[in-house]
BAGUDREN-304044 format. One record per residue (C-alpha): residue number from 0; residue in three letters; x negated, y negated, z. Coordinates in steps of 0.001 Angstrom, whole numbers, plus 500000, padded with zeros to 6 digits. Each point is the difference from the previous one (the first is absolute). Layout:
<nodes>
NUM|ALA|X|Y|Z
...
</nodes>
This chain:
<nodes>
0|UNK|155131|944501|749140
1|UNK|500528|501566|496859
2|UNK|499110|503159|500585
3|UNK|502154|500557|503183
4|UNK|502799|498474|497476
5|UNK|499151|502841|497284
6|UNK|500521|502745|502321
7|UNK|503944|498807|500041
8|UNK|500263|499898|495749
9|UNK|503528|501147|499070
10|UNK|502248|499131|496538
11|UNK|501051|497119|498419
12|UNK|502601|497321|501788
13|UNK|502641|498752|497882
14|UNK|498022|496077|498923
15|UNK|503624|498575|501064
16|UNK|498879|500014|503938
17|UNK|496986|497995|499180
18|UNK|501501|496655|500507
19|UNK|501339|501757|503736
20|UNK|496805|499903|500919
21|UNK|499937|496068|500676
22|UNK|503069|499918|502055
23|UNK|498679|502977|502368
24|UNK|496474|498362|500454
25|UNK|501916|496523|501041
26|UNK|502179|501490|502383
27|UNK|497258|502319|501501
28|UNK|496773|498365|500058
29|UNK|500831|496276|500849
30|UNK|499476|496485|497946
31|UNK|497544|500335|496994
32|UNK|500299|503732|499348
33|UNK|500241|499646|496258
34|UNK|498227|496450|499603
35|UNK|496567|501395|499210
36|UNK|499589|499290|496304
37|UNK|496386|498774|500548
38|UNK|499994|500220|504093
39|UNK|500097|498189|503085
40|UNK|496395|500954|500103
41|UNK|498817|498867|496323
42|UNK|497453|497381|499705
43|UNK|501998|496912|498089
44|UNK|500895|498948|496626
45|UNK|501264|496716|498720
46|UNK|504041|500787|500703
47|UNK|500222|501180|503619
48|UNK|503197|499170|502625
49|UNK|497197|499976|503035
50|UNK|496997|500148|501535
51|UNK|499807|501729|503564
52|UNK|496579|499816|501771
53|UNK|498411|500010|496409
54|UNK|501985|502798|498825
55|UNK|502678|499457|497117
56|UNK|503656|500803|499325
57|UNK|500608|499867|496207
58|UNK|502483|498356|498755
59|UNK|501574|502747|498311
60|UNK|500288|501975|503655
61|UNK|501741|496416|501106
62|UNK|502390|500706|496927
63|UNK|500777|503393|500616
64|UNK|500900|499398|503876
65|UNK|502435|497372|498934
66|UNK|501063|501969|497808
67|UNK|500632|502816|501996
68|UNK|501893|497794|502549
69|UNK|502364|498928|497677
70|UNK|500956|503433|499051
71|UNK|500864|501446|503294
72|UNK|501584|497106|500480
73|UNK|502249|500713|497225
74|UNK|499851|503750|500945
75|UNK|501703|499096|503791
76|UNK|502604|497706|498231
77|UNK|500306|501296|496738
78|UNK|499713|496417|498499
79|UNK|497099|498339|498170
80|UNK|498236|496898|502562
81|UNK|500209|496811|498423
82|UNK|497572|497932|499466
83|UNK|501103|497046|501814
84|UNK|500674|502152|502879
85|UNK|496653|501962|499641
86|UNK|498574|496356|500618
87|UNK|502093|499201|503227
88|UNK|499157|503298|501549
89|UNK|496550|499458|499207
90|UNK|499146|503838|498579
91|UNK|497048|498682|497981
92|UNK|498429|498579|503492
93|UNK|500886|503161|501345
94|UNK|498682|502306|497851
95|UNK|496715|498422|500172
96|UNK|499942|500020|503635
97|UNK|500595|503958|500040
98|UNK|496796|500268|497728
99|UNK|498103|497780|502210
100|UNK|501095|501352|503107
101|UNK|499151|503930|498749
102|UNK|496787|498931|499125
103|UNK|499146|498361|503512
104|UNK|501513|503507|501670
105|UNK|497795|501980|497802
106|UNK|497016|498311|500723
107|UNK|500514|499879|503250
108|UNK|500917|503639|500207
109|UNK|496431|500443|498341
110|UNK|498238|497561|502770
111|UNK|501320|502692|502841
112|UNK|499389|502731|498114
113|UNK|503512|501103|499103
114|UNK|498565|502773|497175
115|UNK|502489|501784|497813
116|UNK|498659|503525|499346
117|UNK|500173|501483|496455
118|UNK|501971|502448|501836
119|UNK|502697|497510|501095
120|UNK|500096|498657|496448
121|UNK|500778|503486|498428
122|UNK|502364|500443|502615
123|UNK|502322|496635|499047
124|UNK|499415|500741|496153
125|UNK|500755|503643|500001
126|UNK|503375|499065|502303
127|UNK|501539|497558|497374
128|UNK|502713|501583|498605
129|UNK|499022|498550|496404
130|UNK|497164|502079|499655
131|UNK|501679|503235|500815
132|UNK|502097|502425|498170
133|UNK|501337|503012|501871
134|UNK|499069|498549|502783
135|UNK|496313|500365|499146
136|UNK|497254|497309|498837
137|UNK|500058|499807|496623
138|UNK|495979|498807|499417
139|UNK|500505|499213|496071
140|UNK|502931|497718|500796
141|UNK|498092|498040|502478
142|UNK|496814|499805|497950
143|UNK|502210|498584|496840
144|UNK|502261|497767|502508
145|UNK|496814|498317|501736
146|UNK|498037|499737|496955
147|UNK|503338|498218|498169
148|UNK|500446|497850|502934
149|UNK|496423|499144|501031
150|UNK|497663|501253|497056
151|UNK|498135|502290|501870
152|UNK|500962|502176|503489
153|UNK|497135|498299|501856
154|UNK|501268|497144|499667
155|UNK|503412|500985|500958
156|UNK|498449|501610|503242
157|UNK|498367|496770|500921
158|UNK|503626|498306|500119
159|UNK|501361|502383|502131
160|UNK|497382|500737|502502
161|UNK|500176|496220|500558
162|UNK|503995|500542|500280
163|UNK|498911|502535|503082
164|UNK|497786|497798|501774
165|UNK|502671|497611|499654
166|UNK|502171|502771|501563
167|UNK|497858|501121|502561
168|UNK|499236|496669|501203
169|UNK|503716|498878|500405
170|UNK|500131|502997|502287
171|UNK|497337|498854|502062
172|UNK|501508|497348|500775
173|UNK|503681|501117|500696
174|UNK|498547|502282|502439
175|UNK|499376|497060|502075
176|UNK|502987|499054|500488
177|UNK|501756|501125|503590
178|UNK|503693|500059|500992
179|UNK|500528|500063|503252
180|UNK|502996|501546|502080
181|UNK|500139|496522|501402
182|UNK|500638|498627|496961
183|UNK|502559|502131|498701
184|UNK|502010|499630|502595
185|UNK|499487|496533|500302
186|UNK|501621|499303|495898
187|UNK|502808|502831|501276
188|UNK|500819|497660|502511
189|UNK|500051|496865|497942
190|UNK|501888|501772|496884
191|UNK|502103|501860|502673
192|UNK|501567|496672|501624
193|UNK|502178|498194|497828
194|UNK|502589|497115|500590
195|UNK|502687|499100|497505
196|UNK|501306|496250|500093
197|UNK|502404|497864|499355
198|UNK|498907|496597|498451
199|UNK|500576|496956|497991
200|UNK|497890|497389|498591
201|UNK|500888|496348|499273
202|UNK|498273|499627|496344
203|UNK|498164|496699|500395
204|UNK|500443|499092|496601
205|UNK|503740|499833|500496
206|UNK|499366|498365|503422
207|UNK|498073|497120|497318
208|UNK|502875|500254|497672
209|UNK|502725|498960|502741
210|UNK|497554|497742|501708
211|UNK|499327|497791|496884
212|UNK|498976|496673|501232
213|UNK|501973|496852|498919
214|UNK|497900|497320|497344
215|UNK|499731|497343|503605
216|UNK|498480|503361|501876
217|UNK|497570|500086|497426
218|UNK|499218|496379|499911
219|UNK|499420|499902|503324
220|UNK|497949|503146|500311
221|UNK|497991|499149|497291
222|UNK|499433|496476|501820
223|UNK|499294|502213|503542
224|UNK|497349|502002|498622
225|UNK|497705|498599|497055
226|UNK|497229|501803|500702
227|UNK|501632|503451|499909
228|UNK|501695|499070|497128
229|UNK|496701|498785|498331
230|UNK|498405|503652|501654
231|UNK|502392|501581|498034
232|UNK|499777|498793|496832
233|UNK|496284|500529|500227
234|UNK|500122|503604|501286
235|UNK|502749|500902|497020
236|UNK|498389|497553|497012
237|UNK|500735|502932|497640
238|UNK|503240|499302|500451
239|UNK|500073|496454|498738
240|UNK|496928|500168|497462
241|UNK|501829|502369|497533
242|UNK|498332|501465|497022
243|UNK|501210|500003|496696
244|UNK|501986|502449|499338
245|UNK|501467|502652|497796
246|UNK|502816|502345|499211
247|UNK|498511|502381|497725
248|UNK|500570|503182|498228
249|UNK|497844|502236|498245
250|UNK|499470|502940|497906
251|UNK|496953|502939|501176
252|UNK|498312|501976|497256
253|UNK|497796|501827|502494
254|UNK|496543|501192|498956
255|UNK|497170|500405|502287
256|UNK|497167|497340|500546
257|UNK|497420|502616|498897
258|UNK|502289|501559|497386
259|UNK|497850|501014|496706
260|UNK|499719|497685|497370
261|UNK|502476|501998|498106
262|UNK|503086|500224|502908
263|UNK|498668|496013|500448
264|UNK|500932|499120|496173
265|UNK|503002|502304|500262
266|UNK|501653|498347|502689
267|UNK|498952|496284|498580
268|UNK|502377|500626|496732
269|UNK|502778|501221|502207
270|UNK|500089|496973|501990
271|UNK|499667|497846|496752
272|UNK|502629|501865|498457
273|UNK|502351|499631|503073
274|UNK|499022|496161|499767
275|UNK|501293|499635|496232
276|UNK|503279|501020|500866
277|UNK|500582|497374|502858
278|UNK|498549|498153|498046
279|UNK|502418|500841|497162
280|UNK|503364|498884|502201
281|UNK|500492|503317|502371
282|UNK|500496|499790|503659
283|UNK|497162|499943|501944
284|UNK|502015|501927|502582
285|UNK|501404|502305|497586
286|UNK|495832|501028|498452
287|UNK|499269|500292|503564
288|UNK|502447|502663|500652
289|UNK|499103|501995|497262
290|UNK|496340|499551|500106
291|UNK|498071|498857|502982
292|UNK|498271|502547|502043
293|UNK|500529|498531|502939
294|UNK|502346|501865|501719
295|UNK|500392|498292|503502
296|UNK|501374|496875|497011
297|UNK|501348|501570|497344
298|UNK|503672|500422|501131
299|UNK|500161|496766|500536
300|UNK|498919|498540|496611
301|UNK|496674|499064|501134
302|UNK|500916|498047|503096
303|UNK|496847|498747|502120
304|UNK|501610|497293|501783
305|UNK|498779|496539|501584
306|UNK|496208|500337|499471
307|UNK|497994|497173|501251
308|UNK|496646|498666|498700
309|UNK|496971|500893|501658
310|UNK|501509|503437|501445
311|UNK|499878|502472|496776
312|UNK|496827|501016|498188
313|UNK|498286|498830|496984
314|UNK|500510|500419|497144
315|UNK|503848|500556|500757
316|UNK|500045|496726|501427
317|UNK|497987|498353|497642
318|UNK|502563|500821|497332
319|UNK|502709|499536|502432
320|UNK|499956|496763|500730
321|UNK|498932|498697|496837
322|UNK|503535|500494|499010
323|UNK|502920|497506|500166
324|UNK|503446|501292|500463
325|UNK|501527|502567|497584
326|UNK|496334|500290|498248
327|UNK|498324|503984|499581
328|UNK|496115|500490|499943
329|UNK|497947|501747|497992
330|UNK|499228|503813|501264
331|UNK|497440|499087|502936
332|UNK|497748|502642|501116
333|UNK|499943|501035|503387
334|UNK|498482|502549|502377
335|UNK|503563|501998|499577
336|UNK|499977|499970|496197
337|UNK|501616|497125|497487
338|UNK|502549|497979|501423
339|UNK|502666|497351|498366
340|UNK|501548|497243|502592
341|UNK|503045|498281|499295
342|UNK|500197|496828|502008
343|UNK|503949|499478|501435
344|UNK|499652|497014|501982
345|UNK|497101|497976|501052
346|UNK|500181|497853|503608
347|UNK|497503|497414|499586
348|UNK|497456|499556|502951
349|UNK|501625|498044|503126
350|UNK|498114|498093|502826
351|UNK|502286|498888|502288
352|UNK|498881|497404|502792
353|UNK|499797|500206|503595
354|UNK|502845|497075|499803
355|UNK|502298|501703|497897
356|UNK|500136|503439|502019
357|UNK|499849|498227|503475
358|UNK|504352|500300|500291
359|UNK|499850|503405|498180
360|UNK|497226|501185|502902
361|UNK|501768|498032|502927
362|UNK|502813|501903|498635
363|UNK|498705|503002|500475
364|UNK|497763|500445|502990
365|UNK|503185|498719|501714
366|UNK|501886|502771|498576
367|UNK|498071|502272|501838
368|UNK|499924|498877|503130
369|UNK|503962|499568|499691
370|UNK|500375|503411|498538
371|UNK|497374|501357|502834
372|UNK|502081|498391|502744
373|UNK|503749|501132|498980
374|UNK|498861|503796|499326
375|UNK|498106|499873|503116
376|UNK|503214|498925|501535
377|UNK|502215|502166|498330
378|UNK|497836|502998|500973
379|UNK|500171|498929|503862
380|UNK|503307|499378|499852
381|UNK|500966|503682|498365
382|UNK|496914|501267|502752
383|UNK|502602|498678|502752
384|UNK|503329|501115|498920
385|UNK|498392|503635|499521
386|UNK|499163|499662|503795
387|UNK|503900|499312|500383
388|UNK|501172|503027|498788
389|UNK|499905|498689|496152
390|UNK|498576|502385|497460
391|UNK|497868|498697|497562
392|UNK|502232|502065|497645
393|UNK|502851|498399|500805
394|UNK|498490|496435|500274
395|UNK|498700|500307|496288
396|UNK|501903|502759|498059
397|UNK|499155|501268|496749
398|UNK|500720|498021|496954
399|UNK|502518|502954|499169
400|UNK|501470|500306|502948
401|UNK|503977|500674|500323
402|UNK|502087|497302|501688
403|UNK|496298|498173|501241
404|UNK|498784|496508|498441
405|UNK|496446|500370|499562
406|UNK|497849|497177|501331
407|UNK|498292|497849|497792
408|UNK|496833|497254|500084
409|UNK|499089|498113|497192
410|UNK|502132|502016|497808
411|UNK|497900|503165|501062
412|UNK|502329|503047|501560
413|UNK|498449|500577|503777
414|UNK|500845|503864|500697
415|UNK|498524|502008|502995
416|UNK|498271|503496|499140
417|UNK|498439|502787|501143
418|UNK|496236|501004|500525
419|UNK|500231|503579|499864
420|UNK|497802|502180|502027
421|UNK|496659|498591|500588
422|UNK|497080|501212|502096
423|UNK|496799|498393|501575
424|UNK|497961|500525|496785
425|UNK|501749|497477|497879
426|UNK|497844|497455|502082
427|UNK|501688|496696|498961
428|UNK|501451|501105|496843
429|UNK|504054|500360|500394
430|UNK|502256|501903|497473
431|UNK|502354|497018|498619
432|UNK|497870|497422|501180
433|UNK|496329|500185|499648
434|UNK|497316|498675|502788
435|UNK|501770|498652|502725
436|UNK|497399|499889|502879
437|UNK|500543|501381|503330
438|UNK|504200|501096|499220
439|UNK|498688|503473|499843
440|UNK|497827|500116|503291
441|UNK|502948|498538|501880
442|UNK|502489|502586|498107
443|UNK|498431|502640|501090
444|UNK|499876|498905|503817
445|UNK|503514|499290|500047
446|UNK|502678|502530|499814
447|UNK|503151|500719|498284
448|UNK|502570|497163|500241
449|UNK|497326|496796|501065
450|UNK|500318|496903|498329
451|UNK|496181|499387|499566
452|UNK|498965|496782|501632
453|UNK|499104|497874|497636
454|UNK|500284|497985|496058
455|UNK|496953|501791|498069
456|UNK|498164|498335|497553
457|UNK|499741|501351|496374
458|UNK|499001|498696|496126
459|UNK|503749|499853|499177
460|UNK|501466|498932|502980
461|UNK|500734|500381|503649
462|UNK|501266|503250|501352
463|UNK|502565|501179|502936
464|UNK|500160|503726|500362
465|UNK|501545|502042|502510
466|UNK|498970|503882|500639
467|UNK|502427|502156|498010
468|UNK|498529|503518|501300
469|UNK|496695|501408|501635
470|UNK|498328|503530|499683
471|UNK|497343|501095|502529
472|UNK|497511|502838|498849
473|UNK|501119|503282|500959
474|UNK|496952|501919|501704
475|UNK|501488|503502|498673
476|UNK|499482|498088|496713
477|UNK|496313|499653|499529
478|UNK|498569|503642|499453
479|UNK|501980|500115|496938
480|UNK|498848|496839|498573
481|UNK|496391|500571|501606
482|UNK|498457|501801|496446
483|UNK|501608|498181|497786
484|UNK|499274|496374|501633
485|UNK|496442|501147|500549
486|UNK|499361|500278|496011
487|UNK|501304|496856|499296
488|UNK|498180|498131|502918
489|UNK|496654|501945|498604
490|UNK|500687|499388|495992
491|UNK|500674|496291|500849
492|UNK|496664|499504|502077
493|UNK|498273|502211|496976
494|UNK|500840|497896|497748
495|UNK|498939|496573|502446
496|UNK|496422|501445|500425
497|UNK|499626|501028|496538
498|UNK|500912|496265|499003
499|UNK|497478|498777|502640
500|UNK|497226|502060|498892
501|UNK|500134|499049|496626
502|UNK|500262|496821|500772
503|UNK|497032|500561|502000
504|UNK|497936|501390|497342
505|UNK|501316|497055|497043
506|UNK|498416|497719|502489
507|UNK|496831|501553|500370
508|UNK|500097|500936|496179
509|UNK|498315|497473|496798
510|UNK|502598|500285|497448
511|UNK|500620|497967|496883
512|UNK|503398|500282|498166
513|UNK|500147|498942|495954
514|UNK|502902|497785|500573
515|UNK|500710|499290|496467
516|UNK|500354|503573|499253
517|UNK|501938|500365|503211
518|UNK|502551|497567|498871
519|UNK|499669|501395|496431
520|UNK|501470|503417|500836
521|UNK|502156|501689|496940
522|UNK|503564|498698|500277
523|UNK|502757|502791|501101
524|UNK|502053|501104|497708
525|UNK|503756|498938|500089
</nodes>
C-alpha cells in the first residue's frame, strides 16, 4: 500500500487541515471511521466498551464516537448538547450501538467475501481532500497525519479498510431493495387525495368539570358499586400510599465519575467552598445562580421541585432526605460531580385508607361517566344541527369572534376548527386532533359538503366534523411527481431493511457491553 501511495508524494499541507480530516472520514465512511485507537479487531485489555463475537471495542474508540456525536451535534445547531439532554436522547447508547453494529457489517462483509483491494484503499485515501495540495496527494502529509492520529500508517489502513467493507456491505444490501411502478403510484394516490374538514371536539375534561356530581351522587355511587370502587383503589395504590417527599434545591459542581485524582480534589474544594458561604448566611438561591453548573437549574436558583423518596438515586437521595426543612448537606458526590441540596419543604409519607378515599373515588369515576355522557351529547347534538343547515362555525365560534358569544363547558371555550388538507397517508393521525379512528376513511369517501355520519371517538373527546373541501388526484399530475416520489418511497424502505438486517445480525451476534463504562461516559461540556 505504501508504495502505490509514494508514487503520489507532493509538498507539505498547511498542519491546520489536520483536524479536517475527522469530520471528512465521519461524513464519508459511516459510524466508527475515526474510533480505531486500538481497533475493533484488537484482542482485549482491561478497559473496553464491548465485546462482539470475541472481538473488542476499546473504550477509548467508545469515547471518541460519543464524542464525535456531540460535536456535529453542536456543528448542525451551533450550540453545545447538554448533558441532561445528551442523557434523554440517549447518544451514549447510541454511539455504542454504531460501533457494534460496524463491527457485525464488517464481519459479515468478510464471511461473503466482500474484499477491499489495496487498490480501492489508495483510491479513497488519495481522494480526501486533506491529503492533497494542488489538487495532488501530498504522501508526506498523509504519512505525518496517520502516524499522529494512529501511530503508525498500518494501523491507520486497518481502520479504514474496515470503514469500506462497512461501505461495501451497506451497498449490498440497498441494492435489494425494489420500487415498484405499482407502488409509486399507489403513495401518489394516497398523498394526492386530500380532504380538508371542519370539526369540533367536546374536551371531556370540561364535559367532567360541568358534570360534577353532587356529595348524595357520590354517596350513592359509592354505595352502587363497592367493588369498583375497591378495584380502583387497588389498581391506583400509588396514589394513596404517598412517599415522603421533598422540595429541594441544589447546587452542581460537575466533574466526571472517572475524573483524575487531581480534577477529583479540584472540584471537592469548590463545592466545600460554595458550602461555607451558605453556610455563612447567603442565599442558597442566590450561590446557585452564580455557581452551579447545572444549567437546565441554574436560572432558577437551584429549583428541583417535589422529589419523592425512593425515585432519585443514591447518594443524592441519601443526603436528601436526611435533611429536615431549611437544612443544606454536605457536598455529596455523585456520578455528575459534587452536589449541595437545600431541602425547601418536606411532605411527610401519607397512607391513606381504602375508607377515607372511597367518596373522593365515588366522586370521581362518576365524573367520568357524567362528563362522558354530556360531551357525547353535546357532540350529537352539534352532529344534527350541522345536518340542518348549521355550521359548526357558526354553532361554536371562535373565542374572538365579533358580535358571537363563544360557547363554553366547564369553563373551557368550545370553538370549531379546521383540519387543513389531509391525505390517505396520515392513517389515523389528524392535524388538530390526533388519532381519531376511522374519521379519515369515511372523509375521504364522502365528498365536499357531507355531514359525516357519525360522533367519533378520540383521547380528548368526541368529535362531529363535516367535509369542508375534497381534492381528487389529477392523472396529468403523476409523471411529475413520479421521480421524485420514487426516491423517497426507495430511501424510506432503505433505511427499513437496513434496520432489519442489523437487527438480524445483533440477534445472531454474542456481544457483551461494559455497562459501567457505558454509563460512565465523559460528561458534555456546557
Amino acid at each position: 500500500m505504501l508504495d502505490i501511495l509514494r508514487a503520489n508524494k507532493g509538498s507539505l499541507i498547511a498542519w491546520v487541515f489536520l483536524g479536517a480530516i475527522i469530520v471528512v472520514f465521519v461524513v464519508s465512511f459511516g459510524p466508527g471511521s475515526f474510533a480505531r485507537g486500538s481497533g475493533c479487531a484488537g484482542g482485549g485489555g482491561s478497559s473496553y466498551a464491548a465485546r462482539v463475537n470475541g472481538k473488542t471495542i476499546a473504550a477509548g474508540d467508545f469515547e471518541r464516537q460519543y464524542g464525535q456525536m456531540l460535536r456535529m451535534f453542536q456543528q448542525q445547531t451551533g450550540q453545545p448538547l447538554s448533558k441532561d439532554l445528551a442523557e434523554k436522547l440517549g447518544l451514549r447508547q447510541a454511539a455504542l450501538n454504531q460501533l457494534v453494529d460496524k463491527q457485525l457489517v464488517v464481519e459479515e462483509a468478510l464471511r461473503r467475501g466482500l474484499v477491499v483491494s489495496d487498490q480501492e484503499l489508495s483510491d479513497a485515501v488519495h481522494e480526501m481532500p486533506t491529503f492533497q495540495e494542488g489538487g495532488r496527494f501530498n504522501y508526506d502529509v498523509y504519512q505525518r497525519t496517520v502516524a499522529a492520529y494512529y501511530g503508525s500508517p498500518s494501523r491507520f489502513e486497518a481502520g479504514l479498510r474496515d470503514d469500506l467493507a462497512y461501505q461495501k456491505m451497506m451497498a449490498a444490501v440497498r441494492e435489494t431493495v425494489k420500487v415498484s411502478d405499482a407502488e409509486v403510484k399507489a403513495a401518489w394516490l394516497a398523498d394526492a387525495d386530500k380532504v380538508d374538514l371542519s370539526f369540533v371536539r367536546i374536551p371531556l375534561a370540561a364535559a367532567q368539570a360541568a358534570a360534577k356530581p353532587s356529595e348524595a351522587e357520590a354517596k350513592a355511587f359509592a354505595t352502587a358499586n363497592a367493588d369498583r370502587v375497591k378495584k380502583f383503589y387497588e389498581e391506583n395504590a400509588a396514589r394513596y400510599d404517598q412517599q415522603r417527599k421533598l422540595k429541594a434545591r441544589h447546587i452542581l459542581v460537575r466533574v466526571a465519575p472517572n475524573a483524575p485524582a487531581g480534577e477529583e480534589e479540584a472540584a471537592r474544594r469548590r463545592a466545600e467552598a460554595l458550602a461555607a458561604r451558605v453556610q455563612k448566611g447567603e442565599d442558597f438561591g442566590k450561590v446557585a445562580r452564580e455557581a452551579s453548573d447545572d444549567e437546565n437549574t441554574k436560572a432558577a436558583g437551584g429549583e428541583l421541585g417535589y422529589v419523592a423518596e425512593g425515585l432519585v438515586e443514591k447518594p443524592f437521595s441519601d443526603a436528601a432526605f436526611a435533611l429536615e426543612k431549611g437544612q443544606v448537606s454536605a457536598p455529596v458526590r455523585t456520578r455528575a460531580g459534587f452536589e449541595l441540596v437545600q431541602a425547601e419543604e418536606v411532605v411527610p409519607a401519607k397512607k391513606v385508607s381504602l375508607d377515607e378515599a372511597r367518596l373522593d373515588i365515588a366522586r370521581e369515576l362518576l365524573g367520568q361517566e357524567k362528563g362522558k355522557k354530556l360531551a357525547e351529547e353535546r357532540a350529537r347534538a352539534a352532529l344534527a344541527a350541522a345536518g340542518a343547515g348549521h355550521r359548526l362555525a357558526d354553532q361554536f365560534p371562535a373565542a374572538d369572534a365579533k358580535g358571537k358569544t363563544p360557547v363554553k363547558l366547564g369553563g373551557t371555550v368550545i370553538a370549531a376548527d379546521e383540519t387543513g388538507p389531509v391525505s390517505s397517508s396520515a392513517g389515523t393521525f389528524l392535524p388538530k386532533l390526533g388519532a381519531v379512528p376511522g374519521l379519515l376513511e369515511d372523509a375521504l369517501a364522502a365528498k365536499a359538503g357531507d355531514v359525516l355520519p357519525k360522533v367519533y371517538a378520540s383521547a380528548q373527546g368526541p368529535v362531529a366534523a363535516v367535509v369542508k373541501s375534497r381534492e381528487k388526484p389529477d392523472p396529468a399530475a403523476f409523471e411529475a411527481a413520479r421521480g421524485q416520489l420514487s426516491t423517497r418511497l426507495r430511501n424510506r424502505k432503505e433505511s427499513q431493511v437496513e434496520q432489519a438486517w442489523l437487527k438480524e445480525l445483533r440477534a445472531g451476534a454474542d456481544v457483551k457491553v461494559n455497562e459501567a463504562l457505558v454509563r460512565a461516559a465523559a460528561p458534555v461540556e456546557d
